[in-house]
C-alpha positions in Angstrom: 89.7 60.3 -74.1 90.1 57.9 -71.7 90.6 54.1 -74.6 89.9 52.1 -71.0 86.0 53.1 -71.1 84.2 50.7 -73.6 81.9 52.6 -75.9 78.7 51.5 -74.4 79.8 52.3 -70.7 80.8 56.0 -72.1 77.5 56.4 -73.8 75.0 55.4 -70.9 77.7 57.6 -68.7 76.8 60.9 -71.4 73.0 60.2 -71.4 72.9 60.2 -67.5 74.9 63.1 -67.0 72.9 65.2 -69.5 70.0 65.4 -68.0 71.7 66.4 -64.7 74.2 68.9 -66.4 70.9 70.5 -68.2 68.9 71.2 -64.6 72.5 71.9 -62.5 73.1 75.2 -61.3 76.3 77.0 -62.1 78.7 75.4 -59.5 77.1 72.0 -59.8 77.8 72.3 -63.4 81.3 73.0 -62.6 81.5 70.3 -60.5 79.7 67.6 -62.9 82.5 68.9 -65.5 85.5 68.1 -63.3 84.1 64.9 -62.4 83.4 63.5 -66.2 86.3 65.0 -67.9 88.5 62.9 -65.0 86.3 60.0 -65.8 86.3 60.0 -69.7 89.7 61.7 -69.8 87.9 65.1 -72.4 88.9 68.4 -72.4 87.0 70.3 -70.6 85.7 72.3 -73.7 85.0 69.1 -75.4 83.1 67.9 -72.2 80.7 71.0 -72.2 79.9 70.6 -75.7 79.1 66.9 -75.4 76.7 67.3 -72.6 75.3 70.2 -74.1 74.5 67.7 -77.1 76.1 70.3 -79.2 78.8 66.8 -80.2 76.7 63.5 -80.3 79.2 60.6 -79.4 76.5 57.7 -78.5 76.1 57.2 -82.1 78.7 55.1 -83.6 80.1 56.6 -86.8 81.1 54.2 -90.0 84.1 54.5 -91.3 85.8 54.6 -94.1 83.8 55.1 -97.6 80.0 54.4 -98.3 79.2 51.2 -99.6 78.6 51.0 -102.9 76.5 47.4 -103.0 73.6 46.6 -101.3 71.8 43.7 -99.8 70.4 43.4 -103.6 73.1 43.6 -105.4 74.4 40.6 -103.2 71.8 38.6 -103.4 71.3 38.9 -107.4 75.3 38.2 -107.6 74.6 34.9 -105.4 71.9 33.5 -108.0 74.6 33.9 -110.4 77.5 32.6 -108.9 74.9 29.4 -108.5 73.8 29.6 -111.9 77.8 29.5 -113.2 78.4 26.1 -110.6 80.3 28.3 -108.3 82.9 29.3 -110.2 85.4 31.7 -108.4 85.5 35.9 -109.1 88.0 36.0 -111.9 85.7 33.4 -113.9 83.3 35.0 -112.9 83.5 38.4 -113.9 83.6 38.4 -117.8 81.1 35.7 -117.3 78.1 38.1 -115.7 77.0 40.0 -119.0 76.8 36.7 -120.6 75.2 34.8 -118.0 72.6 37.7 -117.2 71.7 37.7 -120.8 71.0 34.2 -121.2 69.2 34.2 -118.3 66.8 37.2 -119.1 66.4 35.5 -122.1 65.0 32.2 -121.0 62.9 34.6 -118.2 65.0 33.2 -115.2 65.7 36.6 -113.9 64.4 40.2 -114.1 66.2 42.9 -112.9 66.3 46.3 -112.7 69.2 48.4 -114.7 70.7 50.3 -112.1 71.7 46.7 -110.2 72.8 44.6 -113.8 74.9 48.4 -114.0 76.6 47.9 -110.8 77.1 44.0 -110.8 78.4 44.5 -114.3 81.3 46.8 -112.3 82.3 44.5 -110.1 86.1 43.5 -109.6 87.2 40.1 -109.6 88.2 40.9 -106.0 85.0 42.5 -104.8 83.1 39.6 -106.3 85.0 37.2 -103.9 84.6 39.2 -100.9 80.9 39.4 -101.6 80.7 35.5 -101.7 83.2 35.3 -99.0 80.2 34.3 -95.9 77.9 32.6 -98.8 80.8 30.3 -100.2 82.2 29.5 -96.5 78.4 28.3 -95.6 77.7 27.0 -99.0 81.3 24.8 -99.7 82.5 24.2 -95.6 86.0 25.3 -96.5 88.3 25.5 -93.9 91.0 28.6 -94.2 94.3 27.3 -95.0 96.3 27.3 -91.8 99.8 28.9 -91.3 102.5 26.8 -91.6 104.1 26.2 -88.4 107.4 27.6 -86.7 109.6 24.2 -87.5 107.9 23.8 -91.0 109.2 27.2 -92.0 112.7 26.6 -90.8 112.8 23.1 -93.0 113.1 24.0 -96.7 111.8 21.4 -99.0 113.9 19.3 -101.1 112.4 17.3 -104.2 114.1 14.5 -106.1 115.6 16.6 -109.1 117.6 18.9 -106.1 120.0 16.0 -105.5 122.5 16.6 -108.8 125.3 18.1 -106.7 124.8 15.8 -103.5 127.9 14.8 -101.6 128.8 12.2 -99.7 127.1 13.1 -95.6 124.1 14.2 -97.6 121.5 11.5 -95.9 117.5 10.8 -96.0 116.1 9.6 -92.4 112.5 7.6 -92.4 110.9 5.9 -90.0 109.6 1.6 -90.4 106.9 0.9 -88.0 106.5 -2.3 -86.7 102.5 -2.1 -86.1 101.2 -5.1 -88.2 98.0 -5.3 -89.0 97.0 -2.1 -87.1 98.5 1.2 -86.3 97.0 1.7 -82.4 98.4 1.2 -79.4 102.5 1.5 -78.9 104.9 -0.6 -81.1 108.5 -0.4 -82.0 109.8 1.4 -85.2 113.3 1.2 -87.3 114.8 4.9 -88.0 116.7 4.5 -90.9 119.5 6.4 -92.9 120.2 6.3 -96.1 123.7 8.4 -97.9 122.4 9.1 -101.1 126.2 9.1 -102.8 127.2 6.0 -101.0 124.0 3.9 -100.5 125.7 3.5 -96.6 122.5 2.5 -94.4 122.0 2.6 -90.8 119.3 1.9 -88.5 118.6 1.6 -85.5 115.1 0.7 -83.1 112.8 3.6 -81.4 110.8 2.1 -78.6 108.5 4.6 -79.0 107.6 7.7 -81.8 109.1 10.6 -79.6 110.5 13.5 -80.8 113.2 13.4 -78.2 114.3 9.9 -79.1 114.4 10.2 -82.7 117.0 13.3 -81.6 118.9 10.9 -79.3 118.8 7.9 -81.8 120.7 10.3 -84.6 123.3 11.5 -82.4 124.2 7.7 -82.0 124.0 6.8 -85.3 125.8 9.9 -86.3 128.7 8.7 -83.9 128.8 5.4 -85.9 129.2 6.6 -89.5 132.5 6.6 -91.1 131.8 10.1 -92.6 130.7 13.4 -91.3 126.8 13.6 -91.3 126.4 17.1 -93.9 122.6 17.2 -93.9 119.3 15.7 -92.8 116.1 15.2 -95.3 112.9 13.9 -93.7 109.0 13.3 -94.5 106.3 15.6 -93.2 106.1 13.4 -89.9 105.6 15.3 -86.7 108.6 13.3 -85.2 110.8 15.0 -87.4 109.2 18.5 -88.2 109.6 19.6 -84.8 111.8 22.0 -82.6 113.4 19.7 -80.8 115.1 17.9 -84.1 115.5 21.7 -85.7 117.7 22.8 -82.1 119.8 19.4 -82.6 120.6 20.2 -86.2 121.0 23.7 -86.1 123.3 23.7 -83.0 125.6 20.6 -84.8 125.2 22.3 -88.3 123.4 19.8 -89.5 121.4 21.1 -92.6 117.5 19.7 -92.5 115.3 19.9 -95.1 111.8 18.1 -95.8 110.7 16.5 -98.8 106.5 17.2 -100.5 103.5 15.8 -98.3 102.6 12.3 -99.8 105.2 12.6 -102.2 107.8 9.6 -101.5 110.0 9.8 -104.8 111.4 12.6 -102.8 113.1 10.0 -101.1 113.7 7.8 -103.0 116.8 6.1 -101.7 115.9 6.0 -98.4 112.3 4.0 -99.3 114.2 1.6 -101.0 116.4 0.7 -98.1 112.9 0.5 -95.9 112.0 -2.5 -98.2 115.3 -3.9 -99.1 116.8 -3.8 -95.5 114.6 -3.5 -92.9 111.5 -5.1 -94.4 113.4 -8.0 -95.9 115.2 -8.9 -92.3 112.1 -8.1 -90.2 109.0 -8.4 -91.9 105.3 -7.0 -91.6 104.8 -8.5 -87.6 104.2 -6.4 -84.9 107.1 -6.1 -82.6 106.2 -4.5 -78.9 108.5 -3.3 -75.8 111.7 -3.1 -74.7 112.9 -6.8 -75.2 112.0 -6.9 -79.1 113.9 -3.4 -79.2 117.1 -5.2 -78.0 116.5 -8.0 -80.5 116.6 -5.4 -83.3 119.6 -3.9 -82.2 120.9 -6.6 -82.0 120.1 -7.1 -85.4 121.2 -4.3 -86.9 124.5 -4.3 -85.2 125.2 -7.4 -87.6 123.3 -5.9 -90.4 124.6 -2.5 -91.0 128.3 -4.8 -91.7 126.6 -6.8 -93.6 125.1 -5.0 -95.4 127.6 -2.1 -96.0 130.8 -4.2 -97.1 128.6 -7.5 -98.1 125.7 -6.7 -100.2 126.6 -4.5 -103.6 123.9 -3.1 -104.6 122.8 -0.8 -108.5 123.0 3.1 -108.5 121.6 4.5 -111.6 123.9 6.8 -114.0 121.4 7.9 -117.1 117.7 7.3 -117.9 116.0 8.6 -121.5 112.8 7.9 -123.1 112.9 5.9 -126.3 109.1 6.5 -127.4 106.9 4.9 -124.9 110.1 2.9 -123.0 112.4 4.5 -120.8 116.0 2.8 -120.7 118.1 3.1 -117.8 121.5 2.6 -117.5 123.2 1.6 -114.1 126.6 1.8 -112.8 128.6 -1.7 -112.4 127.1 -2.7 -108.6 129.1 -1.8 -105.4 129.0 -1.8 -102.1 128.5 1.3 -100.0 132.1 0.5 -98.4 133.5 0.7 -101.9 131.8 3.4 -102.9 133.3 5.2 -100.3 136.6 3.9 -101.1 136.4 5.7 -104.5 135.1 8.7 -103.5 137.6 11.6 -103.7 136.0 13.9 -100.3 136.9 11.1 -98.2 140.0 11.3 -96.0 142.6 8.8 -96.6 142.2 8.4 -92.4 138.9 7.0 -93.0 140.1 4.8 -95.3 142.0 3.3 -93.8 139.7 2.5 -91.1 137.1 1.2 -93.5 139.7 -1.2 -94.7 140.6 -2.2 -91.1 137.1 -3.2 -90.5 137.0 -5.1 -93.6 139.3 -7.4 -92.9 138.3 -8.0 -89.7 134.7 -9.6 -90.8 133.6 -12.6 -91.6 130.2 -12.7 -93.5 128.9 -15.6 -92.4 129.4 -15.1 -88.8 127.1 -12.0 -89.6 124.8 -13.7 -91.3 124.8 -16.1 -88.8 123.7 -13.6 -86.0 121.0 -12.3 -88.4 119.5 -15.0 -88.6 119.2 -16.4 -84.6 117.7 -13.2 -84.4 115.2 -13.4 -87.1 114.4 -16.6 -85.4 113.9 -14.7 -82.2 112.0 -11.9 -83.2 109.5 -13.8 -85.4 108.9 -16.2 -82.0 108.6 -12.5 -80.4 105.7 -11.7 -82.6 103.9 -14.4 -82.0 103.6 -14.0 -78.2 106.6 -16.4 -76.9 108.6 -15.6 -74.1 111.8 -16.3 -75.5 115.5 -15.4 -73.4 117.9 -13.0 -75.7 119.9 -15.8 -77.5 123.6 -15.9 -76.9 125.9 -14.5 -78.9 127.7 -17.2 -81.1 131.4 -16.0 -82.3 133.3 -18.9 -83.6 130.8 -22.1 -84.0 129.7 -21.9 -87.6 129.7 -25.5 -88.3 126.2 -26.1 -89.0 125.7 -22.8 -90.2 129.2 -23.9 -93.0 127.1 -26.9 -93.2 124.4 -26.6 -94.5 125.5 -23.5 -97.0 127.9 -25.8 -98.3 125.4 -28.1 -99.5 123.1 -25.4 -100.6 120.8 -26.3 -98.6 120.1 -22.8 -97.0 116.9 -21.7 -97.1 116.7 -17.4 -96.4 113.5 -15.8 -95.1 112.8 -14.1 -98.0 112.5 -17.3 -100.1 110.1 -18.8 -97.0 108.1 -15.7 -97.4 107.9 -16.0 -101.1 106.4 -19.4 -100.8 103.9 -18.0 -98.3 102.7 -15.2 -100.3 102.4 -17.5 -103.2 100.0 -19.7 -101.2 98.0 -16.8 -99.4 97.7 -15.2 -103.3 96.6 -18.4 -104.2 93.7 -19.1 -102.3 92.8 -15.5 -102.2 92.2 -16.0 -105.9 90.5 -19.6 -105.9 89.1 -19.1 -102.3 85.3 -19.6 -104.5 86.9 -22.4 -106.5 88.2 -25.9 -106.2 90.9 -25.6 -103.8 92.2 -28.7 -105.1 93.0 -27.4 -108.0 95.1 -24.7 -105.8 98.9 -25.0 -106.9 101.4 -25.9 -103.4 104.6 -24.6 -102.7 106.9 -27.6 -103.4 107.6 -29.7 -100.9 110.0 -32.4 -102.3 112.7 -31.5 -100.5 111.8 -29.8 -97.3 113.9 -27.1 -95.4 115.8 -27.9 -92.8 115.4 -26.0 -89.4 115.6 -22.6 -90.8 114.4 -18.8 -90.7 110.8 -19.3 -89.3 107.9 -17.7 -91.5 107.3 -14.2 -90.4 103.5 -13.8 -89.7 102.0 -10.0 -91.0 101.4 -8.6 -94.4 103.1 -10.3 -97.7 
């Protein structure tokens, strides 16, 4: 049979030809034969006894076995399924005798024995596909959807599969720069975090594409001191993609994903979003290519800094003690130490990490963080600012004023802002007289400018 013909076009080609194969003559017979069999692609015996009506294929045959439950039986297992708050089929089912007897009993329902027989019968499974079209109308459930290629090739990792990490093993997340609102197109930090080491980079994405984020990780994998092992990201679609999946798995990069909405899956690389990149930027909203720059500019200074300059806790054992858990942390160390004790790291790079050392001064970093704080906070609020010049050996004023402790950081001018904005968010109704200041005694000399965003 010829599987090109549709079913209707075979059966209004059978009822036209029968009529004219019924009145033909012998050779016209013959000849209406040769012409359908070529046309439907029968044998020629199974031609003749189709036109003869001997074979009736117009009607469309069911398959497969009879069906056992009818439009009643449906109907009388929907009134239940809404009498038992639509429960699904495995409740269900050794809830129907009791539900039909209760109802029967208060005169809700009447029904004949042979249905209550056969609804009594029902599978678990049979139940649900008799609900299927009311409970898809009735709830508006959407059918869970695949998950996609890149999602399938990116195992997940939670925060208890991190016991036998090693040192390369690194969580990536991305800060946006956005403000108050997440339209339009703003800068973002991509950050990485070793979870043995606490060793943090980051570096500035003009924009969320997939095929920078790829590009920005090759360059910050050419940075680290240590060979990148692995890769563990959120659920964001500018890391569960092919594009980061091709880059990994052509490196050997391993790339896992932590749980949607989940973020003590990464743990160590959240805190570094607030302890790094949110207490040197800030909440503003940083825009185009020139505030970029400025961050990298940034970070260059920062990732020193922070790496050999700023020891930071690591946790070694937590257990409950009723309603308290107690913690216990190792003694703090910095990321470049950390390293340094570490028995998979090469005594090459070693070495090398102990060249650098040397060579850095801390407050000539810290003095290049902060002209650039200064000029990205005058970024964010709209001035058109020149990229400051770099300053390499006058620190006088900067020696100055540490010296006499009168150094004000950023984070200490935003804790005296968010005091004040908590403040008169709380007595904004009351006397605002009675609204406590930030002192004001001795006041700060030109310093890291206030960041404007959210506390």
């Amino acid at each position: 049979m010829n599987m090109l013909m549709s079913a209707p076009a075979r059966r209004e080609i059978i009822e036209a030809l029968r009529q004219r194969y019924a009145a033909a003559t012998r050779d016209e017979k013959s000849r209406i034969l040769s012409e359908f069999t070529a046309v439907s692609g029968l044998h020629r015996k199974s031609a003749i006894r189709v036109l003869n009506a001997e074979i009736d294929l117009t009607k469309q045959k069911r398959r497969g076995r009879p069906r056992l439950y009818d439009q009643a039986v449906q109907q009388a297992l929907i009134s239940l399924w809404e009498a038992s708050d639509r429960i699904c089929g495995k409740r269900l089912k050794p809830l129907l005798p009791v539900l039909l007897a209760a109802l029967e009993r208060h005169g809700h329902i009447a029904m004949d024995s042979e249905i209550k027989d056969r609804l009594l019968a029902l599978s678990p499974a049979t139940i649900d596909r008799l609900l299927a079209s009311t409970r898809a109308v009735a709830c508006g459930r959407r059918k869970r959807r695949a998950p996609s290629g890149p999602r399938r090739k990116m195992p997940l990792r939670t925060f208890a599969e991190w016991g036998e990490a090693r040192v390369g093993e690194m969580e990536m997340d991305l800060v946006a720069h956005c403000g108050t609102t997440n339209a339009g197109s703003y800068v973002s930090t991509l950050v990485l975090t070793d979870v043995i080491s606490g060793w943090t980079e980051c570096a500035p994405i003009v924009v969320r594409s997939r095929e920078l984020v790829a590009e920005t990780v090759e360059r910050l994998r050419q940075s680290l001191p240590f060979p990148l092992v692995s890769l563990d990201t959120d659920n964001g679609t500018e890391f569960v993609n092919e594009v980061l999946v091709d880059y990994c798995t052509k490196r050997g990069i391993g790339l896992t994903r932590s749980r949607p909405y989940l973020k003590n899956d990464q743990a160590w690389v959240e805190q570094k979003n607030g302890s790094v990149v949110r207490r040197m930027v800030g909440y503003a909203r940083l825009e185009g290519i020139g505030a970029a720059r400025a961050l990298s500019r940034l970070y260059t200074s920062a990732r020193l800094f922070v790496n050999f300059f700023q020891p930071s806790f690591k946790l070694a054992a937590k257990h409950r003690d009723g309603s308290r858990i107690v913690k216990r942390y190792h003694a703090p160390a910095t990321p470049t130490a950390r390293l340094m004790e570490s028995s998979t790291i090469t005594d090459e790079i070693k070495a090398r990490l102990r060249d650098t050392a040397e060579k850095l001064d801390p407050l000539a970093l810290l003095d290049e963080i902060r002209a650039m704080q200064h000029h990205l906070a005058a970024l964010a609020k709209g001035e058109r600012m020149h990229t400051p010049a770099e300053r390499n050996t006058d620190l006088a004023e900067f020696l100055a004023r540490f010296c006499n402790g009168q150094l004000r950081t950023l984070q200490r001018r935003l804790a005296d802002w968010r005091l004040a904005a908590s403040h008169r968010l709380v007595f904004r109704d009351l006397n605002l007289e009675s609204v406590p200041e930030p002192e004001k005694e001795n006041p700060p000399p030109p310093g890291p400018p206030e960041v404007e965003g959210r506390g």
